[in-house]
MIKOL-389302 format. One record per atom (N, C-alpha, C): atom name; residue in one letter; x, y, z. Coordinates in steps of 0.2 Angstrom, whole numbers, plus 5000, padded with zeros to 4 digits. Layout:
<recs>
+------+-------+------+------+------+
: vogu : tordo :    u :    v :    w :
+------+-------+------+------+------+
:   CA :     A :    X :    Y :    Z :
...
+------+-------+------+------+------+
</recs>
This chain:
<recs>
+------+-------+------+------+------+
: vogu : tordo :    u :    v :    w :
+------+-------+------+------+------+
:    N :     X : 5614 : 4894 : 4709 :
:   CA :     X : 5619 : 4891 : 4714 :
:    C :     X : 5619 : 4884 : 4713 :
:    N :     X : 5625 : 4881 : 4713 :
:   CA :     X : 5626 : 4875 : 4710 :
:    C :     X : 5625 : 4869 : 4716 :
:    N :     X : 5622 : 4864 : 4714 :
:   CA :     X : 5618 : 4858 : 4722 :
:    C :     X : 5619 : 4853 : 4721 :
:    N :     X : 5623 : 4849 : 4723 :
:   CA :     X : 5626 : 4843 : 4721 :
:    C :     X : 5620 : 4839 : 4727 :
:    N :     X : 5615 : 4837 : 4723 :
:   CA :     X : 5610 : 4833 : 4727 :
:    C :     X : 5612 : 4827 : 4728 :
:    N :     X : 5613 : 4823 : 4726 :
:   CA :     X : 5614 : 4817 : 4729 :
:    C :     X : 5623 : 4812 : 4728 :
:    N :     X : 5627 : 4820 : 4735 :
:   CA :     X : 5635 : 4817 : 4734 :
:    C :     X : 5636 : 4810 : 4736 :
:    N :     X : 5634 : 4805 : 4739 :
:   CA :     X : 5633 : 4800 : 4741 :
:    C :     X : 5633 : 4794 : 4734 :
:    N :     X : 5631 : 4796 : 4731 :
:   CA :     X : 5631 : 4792 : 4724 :
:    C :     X : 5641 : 4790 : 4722 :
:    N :     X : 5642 : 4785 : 4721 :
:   CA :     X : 5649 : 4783 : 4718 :
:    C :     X : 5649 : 4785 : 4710 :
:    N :     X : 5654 : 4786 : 4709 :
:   CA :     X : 5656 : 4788 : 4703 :
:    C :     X : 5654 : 4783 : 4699 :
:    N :     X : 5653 : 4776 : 4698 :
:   CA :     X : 5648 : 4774 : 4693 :
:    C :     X : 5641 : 4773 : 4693 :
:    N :     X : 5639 : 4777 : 4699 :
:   CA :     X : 5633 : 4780 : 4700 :
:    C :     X : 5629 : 4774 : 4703 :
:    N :     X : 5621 : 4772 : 4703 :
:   CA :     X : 5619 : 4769 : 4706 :
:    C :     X : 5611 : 4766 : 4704 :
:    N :     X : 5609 : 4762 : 4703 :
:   CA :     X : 5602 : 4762 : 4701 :
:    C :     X : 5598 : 4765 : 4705 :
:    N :     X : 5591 : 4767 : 4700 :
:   CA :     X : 5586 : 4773 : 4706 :
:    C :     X : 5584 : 4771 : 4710 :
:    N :     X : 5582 : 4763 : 4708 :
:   CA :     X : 5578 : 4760 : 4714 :
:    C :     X : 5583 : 4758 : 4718 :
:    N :     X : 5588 : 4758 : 4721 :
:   CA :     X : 5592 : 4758 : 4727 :
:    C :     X : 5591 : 4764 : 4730 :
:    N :     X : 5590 : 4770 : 4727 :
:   CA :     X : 5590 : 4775 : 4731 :
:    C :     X : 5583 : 4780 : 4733 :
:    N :     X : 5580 : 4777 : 4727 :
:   CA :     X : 5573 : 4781 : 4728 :
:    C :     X : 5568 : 4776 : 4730 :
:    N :     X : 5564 : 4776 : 4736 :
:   CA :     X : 5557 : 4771 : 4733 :
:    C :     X : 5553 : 4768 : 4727 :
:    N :     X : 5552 : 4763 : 4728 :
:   CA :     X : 5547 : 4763 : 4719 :
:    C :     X : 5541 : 4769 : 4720 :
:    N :     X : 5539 : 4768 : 4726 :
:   CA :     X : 5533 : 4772 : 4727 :
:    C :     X : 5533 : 4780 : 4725 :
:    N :     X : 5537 : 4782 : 4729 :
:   CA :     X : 5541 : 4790 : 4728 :
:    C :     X : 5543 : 4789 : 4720 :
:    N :     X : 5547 : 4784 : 4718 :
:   CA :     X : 5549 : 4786 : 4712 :
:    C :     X : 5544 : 4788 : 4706 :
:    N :     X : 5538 : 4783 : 4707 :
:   CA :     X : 5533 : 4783 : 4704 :
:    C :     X : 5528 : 4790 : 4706 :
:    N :     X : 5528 : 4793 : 4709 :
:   CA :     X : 5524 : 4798 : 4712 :
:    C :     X : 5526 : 4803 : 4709 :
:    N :     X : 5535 : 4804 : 4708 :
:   CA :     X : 5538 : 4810 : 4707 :
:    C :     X : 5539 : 4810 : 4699 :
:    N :     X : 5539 : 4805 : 4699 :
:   CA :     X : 5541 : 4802 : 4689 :
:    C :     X : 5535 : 4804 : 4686 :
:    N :     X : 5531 : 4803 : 4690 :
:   CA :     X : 5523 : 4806 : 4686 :
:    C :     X : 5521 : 4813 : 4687 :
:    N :     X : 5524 : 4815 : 4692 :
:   CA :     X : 5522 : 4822 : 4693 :
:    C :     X : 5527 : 4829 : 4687 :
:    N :     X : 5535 : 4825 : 4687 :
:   CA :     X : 5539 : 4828 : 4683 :
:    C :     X : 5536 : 4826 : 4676 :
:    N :     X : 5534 : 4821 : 4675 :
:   CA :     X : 5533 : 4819 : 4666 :
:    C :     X : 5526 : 4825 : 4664 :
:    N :     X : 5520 : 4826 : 4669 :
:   CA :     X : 5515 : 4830 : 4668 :
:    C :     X : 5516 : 4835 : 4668 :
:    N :     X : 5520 : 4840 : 4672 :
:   CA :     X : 5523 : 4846 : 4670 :
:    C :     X : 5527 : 4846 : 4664 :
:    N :     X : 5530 : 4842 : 4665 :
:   CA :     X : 5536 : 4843 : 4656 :
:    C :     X : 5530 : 4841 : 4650 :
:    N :     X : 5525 : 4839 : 4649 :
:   CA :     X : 5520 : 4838 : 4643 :
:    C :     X : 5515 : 4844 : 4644 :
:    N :     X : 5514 : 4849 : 4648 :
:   CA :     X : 5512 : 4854 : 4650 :
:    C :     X : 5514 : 4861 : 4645 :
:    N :     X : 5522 : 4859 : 4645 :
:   CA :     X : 5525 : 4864 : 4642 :
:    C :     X : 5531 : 4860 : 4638 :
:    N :     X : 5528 : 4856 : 4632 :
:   CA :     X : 5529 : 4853 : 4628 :
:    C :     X : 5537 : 4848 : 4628 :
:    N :     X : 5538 : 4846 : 4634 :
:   CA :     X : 5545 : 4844 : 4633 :
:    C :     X : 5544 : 4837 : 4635 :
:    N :     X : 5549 : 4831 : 4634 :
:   CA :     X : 5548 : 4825 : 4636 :
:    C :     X : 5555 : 4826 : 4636 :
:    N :     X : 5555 : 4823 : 4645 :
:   CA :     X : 5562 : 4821 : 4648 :
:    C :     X : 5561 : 4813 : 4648 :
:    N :     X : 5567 : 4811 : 4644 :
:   CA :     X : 5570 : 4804 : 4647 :
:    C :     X : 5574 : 4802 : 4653 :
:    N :     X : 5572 : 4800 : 4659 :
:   CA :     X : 5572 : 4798 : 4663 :
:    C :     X : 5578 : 4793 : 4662 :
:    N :     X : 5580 : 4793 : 4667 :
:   CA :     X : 5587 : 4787 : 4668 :
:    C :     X : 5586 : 4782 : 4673 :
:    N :     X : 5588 : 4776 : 4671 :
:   CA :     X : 5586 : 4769 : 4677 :
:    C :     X : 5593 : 4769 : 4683 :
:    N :     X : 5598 : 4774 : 4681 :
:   CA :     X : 5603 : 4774 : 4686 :
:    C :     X : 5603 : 4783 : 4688 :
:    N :     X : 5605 : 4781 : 4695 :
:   CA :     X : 5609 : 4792 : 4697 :
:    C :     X : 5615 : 4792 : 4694 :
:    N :     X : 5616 : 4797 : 4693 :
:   CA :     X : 5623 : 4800 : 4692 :
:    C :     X : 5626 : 4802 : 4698 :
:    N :     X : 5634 : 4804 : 4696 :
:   CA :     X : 5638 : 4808 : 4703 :
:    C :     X : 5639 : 4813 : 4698 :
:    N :     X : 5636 : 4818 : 4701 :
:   CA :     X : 5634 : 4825 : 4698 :
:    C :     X : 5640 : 4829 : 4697 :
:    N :     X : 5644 : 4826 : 4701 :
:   CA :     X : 5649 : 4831 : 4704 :
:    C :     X : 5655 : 4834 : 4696 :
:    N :     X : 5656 : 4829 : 4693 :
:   CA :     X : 5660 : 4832 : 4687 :
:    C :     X : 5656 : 4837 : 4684 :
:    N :     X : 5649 : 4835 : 4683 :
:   CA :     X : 5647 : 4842 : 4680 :
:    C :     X : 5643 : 4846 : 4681 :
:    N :     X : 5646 : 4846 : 4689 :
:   CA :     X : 5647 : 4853 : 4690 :
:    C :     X : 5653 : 4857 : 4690 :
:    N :     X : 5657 : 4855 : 4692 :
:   CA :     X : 5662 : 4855 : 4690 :
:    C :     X : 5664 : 4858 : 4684 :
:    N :     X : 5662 : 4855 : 4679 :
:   CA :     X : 5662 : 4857 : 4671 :
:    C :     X : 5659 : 4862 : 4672 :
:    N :     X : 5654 : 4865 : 4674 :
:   CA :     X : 5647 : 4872 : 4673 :
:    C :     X : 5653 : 4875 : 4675 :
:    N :     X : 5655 : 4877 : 4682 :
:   CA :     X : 5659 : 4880 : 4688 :
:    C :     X : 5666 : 4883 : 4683 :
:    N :     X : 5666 : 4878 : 4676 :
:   CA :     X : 5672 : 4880 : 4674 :
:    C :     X : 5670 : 4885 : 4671 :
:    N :     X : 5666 : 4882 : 4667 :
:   CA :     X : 5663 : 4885 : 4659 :
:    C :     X : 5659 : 4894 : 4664 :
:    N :     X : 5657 : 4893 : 4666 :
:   CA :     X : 5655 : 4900 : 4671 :
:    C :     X : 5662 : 4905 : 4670 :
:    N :     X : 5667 : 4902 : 4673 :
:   CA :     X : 5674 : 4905 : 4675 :
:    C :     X : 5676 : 4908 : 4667 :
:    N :     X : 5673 : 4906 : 4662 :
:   CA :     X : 5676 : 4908 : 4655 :
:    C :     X : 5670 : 4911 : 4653 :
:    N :     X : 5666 : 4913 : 4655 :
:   CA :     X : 5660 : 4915 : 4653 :
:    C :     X : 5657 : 4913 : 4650 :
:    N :     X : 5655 : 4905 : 4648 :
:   CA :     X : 5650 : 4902 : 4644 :
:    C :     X : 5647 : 4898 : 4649 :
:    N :     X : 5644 : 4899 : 4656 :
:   CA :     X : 5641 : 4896 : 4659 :
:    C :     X : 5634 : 4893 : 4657 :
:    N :     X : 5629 : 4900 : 4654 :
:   CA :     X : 5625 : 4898 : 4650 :
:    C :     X : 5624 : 4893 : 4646 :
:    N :     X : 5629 : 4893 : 4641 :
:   CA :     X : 5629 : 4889 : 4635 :
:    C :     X : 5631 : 4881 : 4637 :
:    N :     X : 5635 : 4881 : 4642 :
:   CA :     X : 5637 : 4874 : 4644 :
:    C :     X : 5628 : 4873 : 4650 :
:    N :     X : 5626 : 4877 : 4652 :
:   CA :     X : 5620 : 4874 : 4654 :
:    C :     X : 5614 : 4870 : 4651 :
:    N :     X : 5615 : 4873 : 4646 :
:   CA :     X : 5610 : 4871 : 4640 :
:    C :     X : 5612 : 4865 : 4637 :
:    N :     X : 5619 : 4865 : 4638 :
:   CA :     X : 5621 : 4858 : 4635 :
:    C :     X : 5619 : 4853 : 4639 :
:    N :     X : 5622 : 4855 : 4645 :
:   CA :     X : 5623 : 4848 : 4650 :
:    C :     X : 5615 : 4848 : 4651 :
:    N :     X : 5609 : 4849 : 4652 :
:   CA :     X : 5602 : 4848 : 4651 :
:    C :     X : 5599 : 4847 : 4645 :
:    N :     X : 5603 : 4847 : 4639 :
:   CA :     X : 5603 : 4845 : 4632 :
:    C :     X : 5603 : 4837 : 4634 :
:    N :     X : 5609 : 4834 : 4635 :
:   CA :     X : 5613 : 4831 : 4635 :
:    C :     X : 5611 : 4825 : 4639 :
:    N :     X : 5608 : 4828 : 4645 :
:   CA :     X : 5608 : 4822 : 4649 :
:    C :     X : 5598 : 4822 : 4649 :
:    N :     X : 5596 : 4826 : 4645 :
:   CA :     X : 5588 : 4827 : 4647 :
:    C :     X : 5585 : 4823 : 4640 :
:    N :     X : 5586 : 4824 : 4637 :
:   CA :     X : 5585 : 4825 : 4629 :
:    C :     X : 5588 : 4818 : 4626 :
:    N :     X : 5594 : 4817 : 4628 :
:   CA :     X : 5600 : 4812 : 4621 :
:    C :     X : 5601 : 4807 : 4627 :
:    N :     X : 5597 : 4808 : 4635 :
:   CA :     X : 5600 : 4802 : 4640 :
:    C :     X : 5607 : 4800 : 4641 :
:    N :     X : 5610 : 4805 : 4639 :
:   CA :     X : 5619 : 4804 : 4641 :
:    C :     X : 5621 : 4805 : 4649 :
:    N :     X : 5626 : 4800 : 4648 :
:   CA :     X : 5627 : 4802 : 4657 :
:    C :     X : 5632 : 4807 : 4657 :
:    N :     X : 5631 : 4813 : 4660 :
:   CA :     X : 5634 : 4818 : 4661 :
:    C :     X : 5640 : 4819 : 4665 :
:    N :     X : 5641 : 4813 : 4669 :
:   CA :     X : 5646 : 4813 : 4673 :
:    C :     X : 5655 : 4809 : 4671 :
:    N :     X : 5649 : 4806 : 4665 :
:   CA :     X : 5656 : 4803 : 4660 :
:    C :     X : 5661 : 4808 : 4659 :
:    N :     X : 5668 : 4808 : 4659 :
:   CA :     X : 5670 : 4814 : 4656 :
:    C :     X : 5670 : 4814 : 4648 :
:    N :     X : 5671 : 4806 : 4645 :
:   CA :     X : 5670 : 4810 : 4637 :
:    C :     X : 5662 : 4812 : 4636 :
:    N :     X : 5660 : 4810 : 4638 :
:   CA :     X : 5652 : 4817 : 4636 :
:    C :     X : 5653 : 4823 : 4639 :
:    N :     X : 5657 : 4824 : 4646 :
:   CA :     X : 5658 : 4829 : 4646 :
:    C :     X : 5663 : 4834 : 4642 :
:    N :     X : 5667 : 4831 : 4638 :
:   CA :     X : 5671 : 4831 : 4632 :
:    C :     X : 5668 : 4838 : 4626 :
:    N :     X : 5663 : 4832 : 4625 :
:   CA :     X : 5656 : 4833 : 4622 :
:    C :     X : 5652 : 4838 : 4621 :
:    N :     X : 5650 : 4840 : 4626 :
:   CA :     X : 5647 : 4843 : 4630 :
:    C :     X : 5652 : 4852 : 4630 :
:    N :     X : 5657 : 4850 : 4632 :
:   CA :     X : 5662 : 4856 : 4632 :
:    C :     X : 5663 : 4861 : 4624 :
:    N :     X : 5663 : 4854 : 4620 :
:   CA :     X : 5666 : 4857 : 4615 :
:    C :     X : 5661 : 4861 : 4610 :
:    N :     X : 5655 : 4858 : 4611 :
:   CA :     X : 5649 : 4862 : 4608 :
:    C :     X : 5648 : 4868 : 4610 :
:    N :     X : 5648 : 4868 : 4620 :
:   CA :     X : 5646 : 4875 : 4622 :
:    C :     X : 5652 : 4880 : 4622 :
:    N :     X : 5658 : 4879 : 4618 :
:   CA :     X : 5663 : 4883 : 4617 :
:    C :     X : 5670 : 4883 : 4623 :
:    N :     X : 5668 : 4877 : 4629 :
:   CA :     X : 5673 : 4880 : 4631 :
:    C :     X : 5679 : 4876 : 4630 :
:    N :     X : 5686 : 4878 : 4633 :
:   CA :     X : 5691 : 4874 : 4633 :
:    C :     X : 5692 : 4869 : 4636 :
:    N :     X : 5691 : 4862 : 4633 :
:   CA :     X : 5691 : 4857 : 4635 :
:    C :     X : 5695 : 4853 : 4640 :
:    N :     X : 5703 : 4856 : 4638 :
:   CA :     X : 5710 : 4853 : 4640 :
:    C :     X : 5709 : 4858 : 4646 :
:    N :     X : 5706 : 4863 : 4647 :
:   CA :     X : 5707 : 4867 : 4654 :
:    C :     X : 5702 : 4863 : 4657 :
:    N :     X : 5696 : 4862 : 4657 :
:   CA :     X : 5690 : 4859 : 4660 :
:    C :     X : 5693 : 4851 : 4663 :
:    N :     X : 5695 : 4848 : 4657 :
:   CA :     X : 5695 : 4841 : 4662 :
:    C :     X : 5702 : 4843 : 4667 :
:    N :     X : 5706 : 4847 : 4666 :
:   CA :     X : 5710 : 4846 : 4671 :
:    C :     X : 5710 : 4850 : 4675 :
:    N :     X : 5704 : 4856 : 4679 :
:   CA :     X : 5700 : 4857 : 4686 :
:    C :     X : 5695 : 4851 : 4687 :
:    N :     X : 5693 : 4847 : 4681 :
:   CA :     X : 5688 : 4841 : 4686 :
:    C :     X : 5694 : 4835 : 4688 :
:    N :     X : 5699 : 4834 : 4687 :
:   CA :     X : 5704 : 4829 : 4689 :
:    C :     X : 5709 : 4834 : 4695 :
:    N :     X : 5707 : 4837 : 4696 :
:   CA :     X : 5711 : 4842 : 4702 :
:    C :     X : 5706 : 4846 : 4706 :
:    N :     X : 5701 : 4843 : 4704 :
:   CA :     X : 5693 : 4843 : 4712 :
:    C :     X : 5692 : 4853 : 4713 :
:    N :     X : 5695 : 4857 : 4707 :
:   CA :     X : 5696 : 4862 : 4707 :
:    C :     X : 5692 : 4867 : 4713 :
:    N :     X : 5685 : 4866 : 4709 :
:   CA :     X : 5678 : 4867 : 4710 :
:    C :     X : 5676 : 4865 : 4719 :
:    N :     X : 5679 : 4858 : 4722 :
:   CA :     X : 5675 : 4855 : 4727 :
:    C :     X : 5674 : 4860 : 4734 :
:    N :     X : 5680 : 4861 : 4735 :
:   CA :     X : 5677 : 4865 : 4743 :
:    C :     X : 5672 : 4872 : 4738 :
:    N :     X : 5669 : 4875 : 4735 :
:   CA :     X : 5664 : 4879 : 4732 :
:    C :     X : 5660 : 4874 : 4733 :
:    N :     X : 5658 : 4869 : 4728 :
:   CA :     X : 5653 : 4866 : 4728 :
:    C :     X : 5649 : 4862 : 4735 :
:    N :     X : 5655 : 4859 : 4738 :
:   CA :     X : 5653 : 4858 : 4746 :
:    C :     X : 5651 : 4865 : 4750 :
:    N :     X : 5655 : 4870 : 4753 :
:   CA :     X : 5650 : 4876 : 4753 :
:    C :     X : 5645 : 4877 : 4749 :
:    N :     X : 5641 : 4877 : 4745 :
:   CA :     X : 5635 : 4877 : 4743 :
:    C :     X : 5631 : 4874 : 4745 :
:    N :     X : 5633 : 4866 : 4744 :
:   CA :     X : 5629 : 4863 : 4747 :
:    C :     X : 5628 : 4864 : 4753 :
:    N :     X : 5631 : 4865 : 4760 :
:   CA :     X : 5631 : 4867 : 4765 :
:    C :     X : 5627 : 4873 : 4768 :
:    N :     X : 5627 : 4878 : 4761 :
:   CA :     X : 5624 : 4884 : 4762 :
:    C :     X : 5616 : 4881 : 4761 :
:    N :     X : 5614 : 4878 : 4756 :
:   CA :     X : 5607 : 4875 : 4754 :
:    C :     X : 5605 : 4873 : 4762 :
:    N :     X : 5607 : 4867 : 4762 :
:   CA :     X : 5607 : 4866 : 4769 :
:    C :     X : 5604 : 4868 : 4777 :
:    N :     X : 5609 : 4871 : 4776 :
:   CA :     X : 5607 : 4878 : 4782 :
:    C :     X : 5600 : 4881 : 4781 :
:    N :     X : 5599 : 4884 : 4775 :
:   CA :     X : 5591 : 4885 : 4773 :
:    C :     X : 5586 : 4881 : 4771 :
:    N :     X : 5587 : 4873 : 4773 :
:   CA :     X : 5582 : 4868 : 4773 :
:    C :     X : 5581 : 4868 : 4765 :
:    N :     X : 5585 : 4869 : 4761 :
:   CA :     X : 5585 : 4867 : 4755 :
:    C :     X : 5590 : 4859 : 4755 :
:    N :     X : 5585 : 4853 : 4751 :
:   CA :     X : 5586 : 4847 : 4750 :
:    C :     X : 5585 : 4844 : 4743 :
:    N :     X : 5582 : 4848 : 4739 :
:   CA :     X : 5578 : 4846 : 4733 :
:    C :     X : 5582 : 4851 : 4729 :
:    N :     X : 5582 : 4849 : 4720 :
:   CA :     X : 5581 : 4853 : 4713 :
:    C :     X : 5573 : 4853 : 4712 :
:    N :     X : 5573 : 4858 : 4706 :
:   CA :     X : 5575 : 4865 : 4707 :
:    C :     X : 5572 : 4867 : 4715 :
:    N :     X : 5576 : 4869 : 4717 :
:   CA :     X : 5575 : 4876 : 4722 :
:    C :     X : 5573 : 4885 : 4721 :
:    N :     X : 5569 : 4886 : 4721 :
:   CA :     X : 5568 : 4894 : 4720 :
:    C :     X : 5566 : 4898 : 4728 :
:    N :     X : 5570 : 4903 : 4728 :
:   CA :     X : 5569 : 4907 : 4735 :
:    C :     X : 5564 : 4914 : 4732 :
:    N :     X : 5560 : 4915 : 4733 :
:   CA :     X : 5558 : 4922 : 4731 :
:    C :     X : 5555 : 4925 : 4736 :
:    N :     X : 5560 : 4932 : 4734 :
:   CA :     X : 5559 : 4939 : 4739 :
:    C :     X : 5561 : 4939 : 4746 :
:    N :     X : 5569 : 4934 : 4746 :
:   CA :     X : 5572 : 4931 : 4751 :
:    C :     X : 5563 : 4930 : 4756 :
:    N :     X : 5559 : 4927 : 4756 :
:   CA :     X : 5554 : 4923 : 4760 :
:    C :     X : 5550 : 4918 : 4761 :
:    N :     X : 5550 : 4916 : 4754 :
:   CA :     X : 5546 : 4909 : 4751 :
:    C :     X : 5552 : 4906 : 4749 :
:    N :     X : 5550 : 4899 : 4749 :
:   CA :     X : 5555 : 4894 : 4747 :
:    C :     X : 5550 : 4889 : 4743 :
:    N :     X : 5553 : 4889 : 4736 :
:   CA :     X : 5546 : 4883 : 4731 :
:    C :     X : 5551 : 4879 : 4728 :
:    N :     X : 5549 : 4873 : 4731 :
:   CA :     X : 5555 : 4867 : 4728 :
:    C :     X : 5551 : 4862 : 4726 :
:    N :     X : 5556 : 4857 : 4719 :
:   CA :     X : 5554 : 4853 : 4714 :
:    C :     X : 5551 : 4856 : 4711 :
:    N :     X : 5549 : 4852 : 4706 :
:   CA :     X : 5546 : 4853 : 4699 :
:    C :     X : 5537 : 4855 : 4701 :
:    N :     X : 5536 : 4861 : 4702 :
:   CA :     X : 5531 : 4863 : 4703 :
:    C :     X : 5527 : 4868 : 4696 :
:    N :     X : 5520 : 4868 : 4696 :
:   CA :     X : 5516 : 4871 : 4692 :
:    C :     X : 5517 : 4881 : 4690 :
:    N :     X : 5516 : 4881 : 4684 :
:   CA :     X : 5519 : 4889 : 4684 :
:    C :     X : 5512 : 4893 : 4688 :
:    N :     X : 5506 : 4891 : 4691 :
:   CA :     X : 5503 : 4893 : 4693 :
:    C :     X : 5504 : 4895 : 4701 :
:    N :     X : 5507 : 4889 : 4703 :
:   CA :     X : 5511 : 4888 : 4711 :
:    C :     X : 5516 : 4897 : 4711 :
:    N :     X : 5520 : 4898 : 4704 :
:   CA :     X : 5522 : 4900 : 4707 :
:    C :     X : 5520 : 4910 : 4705 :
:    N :     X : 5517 : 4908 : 4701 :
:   CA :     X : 5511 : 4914 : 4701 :
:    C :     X : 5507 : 4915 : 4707 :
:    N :     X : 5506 : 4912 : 4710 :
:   CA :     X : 5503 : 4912 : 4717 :
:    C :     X : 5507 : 4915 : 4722 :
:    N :     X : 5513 : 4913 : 4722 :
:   CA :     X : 5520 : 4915 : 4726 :
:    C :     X : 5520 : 4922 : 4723 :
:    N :     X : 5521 : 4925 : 4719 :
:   CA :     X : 5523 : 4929 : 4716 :
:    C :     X : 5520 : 4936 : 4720 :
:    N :     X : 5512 : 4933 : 4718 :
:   CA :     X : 5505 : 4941 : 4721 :
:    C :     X : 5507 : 4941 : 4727 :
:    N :     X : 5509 : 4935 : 4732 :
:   CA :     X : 5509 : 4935 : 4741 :
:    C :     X : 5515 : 4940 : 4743 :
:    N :     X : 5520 : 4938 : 4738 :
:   CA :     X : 5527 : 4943 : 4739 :
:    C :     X : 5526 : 4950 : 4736 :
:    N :     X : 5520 : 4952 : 4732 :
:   CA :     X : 5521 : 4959 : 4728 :
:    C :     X : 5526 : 4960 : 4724 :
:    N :     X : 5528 : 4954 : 4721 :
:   CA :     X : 5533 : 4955 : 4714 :
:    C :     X : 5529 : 4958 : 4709 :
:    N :     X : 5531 : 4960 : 4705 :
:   CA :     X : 5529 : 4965 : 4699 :
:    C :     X : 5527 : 4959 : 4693 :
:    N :     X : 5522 : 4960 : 4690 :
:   CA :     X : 5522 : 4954 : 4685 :
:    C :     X : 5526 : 4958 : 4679 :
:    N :     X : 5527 : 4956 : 4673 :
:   CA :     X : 5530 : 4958 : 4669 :
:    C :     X : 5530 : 4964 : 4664 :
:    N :     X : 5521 : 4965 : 4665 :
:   CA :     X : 5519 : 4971 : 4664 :
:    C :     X : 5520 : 4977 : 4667 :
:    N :     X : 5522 : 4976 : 4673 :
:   CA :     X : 5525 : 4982 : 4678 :
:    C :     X : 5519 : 4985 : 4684 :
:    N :     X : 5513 : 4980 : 4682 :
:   CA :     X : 5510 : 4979 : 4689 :
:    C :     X : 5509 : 4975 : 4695 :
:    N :     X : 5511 : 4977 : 4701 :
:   CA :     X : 5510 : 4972 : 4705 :
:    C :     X : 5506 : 4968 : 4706 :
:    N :     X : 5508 : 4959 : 4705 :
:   CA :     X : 5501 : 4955 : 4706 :
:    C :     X : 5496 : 4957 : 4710 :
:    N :     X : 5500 : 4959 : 4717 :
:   CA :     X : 5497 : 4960 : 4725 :
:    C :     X : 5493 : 4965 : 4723 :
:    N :     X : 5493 : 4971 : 4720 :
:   CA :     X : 5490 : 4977 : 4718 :
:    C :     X : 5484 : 4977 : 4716 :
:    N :     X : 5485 : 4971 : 4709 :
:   CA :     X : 5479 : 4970 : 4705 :
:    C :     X : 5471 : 4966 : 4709 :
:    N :     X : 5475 : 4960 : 4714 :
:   CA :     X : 5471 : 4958 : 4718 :
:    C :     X : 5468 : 4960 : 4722 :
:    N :     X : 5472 : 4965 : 4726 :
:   CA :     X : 5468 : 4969 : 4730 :
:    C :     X : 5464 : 4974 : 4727 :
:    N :     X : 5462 : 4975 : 4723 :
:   CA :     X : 5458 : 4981 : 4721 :
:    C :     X : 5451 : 4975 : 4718 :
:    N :     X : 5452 : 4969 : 4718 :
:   CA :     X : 5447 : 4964 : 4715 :
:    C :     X : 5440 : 4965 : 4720 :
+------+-------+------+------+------+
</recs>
């Protein structure tokens, strides 16, 4: 579900220390950097927010032609990896033309706010279920694990809900018989 975390941001976005604390920023920049070295990745961090909204917009389209996937890997390619601002539209140009979708269709649902009342109900919808944060995970409609949490955290989630591990035994099952 698509979550336009911080609409408040202007279209040329905003530096993080206007919007985050240094303290928090620092708390949370450390805790995402040790999970991403965890499992080998190194995010590049940005000294400004983005307005998210063009790409989602952009996903919202690329979904609608069936390359949702492909443009998500981009747009977290692109803004994770190479530091581009994803809200540009020629990166999302960019962006579009690699994950296969139609370019000239795509900027002209982001210049026609195509996607907004969707993405506004979502976020409205989040909302309503005390969801404030990326990534958000709901599981077994009962748990709710948000941010950038450890794969352990959510292995732990998993045994308390009785979801099946991959092997096809319930965590729940294996603990209780411990």
């Amino acid at each position: 579900m698509p979550f336009e975390l911080h609409p408040e941001i202007p279209p040329e976005g905003r530096p993080r220390d206007e919007v985050l604390p240094p303290a928090y920023r620092a708390r949370a920049e450390e805790g995402v950097n040790r999970l991403a070295a965890q499992v080998g990745l190194q995010l590049r961090l940005h000294d400004r927010l983005i307005n998210s909204r063009p790409a989602l917009q952009a996903a919202e389209f690329a979904r609608g032609q069936g390359r949702f996937d492909a443009m998500h890997h981009e747009l977290f390619k692109s803004y994770w990896d190479e530091s581009k601002d994803v809200s540009d539209l020629a990166i999302l140009r960019e962006v579009a033309l690699k994950a296969g979708v139609d370019v000239a269709g795509m900027e002209a649902a982001i210049a026609a706010d195509r996607f907004g009342d969707y993405l506004d109900a979502r976020r409205a919808e989040a909302e309503e279920l005390m969801i404030n944060g990326i990534p958000a995970h709901v599981i077994a409609d009962r748990y709710l694990v948000m941010g950038a949490q450890p794969y352990d955290l959510f292995e732990r989630v998993m045994a308390k809900a009785g979801v099946p591990k991959r092997g096809g035994k319930s965590t729940a099952s294996v603990e209780e018989r411990s």
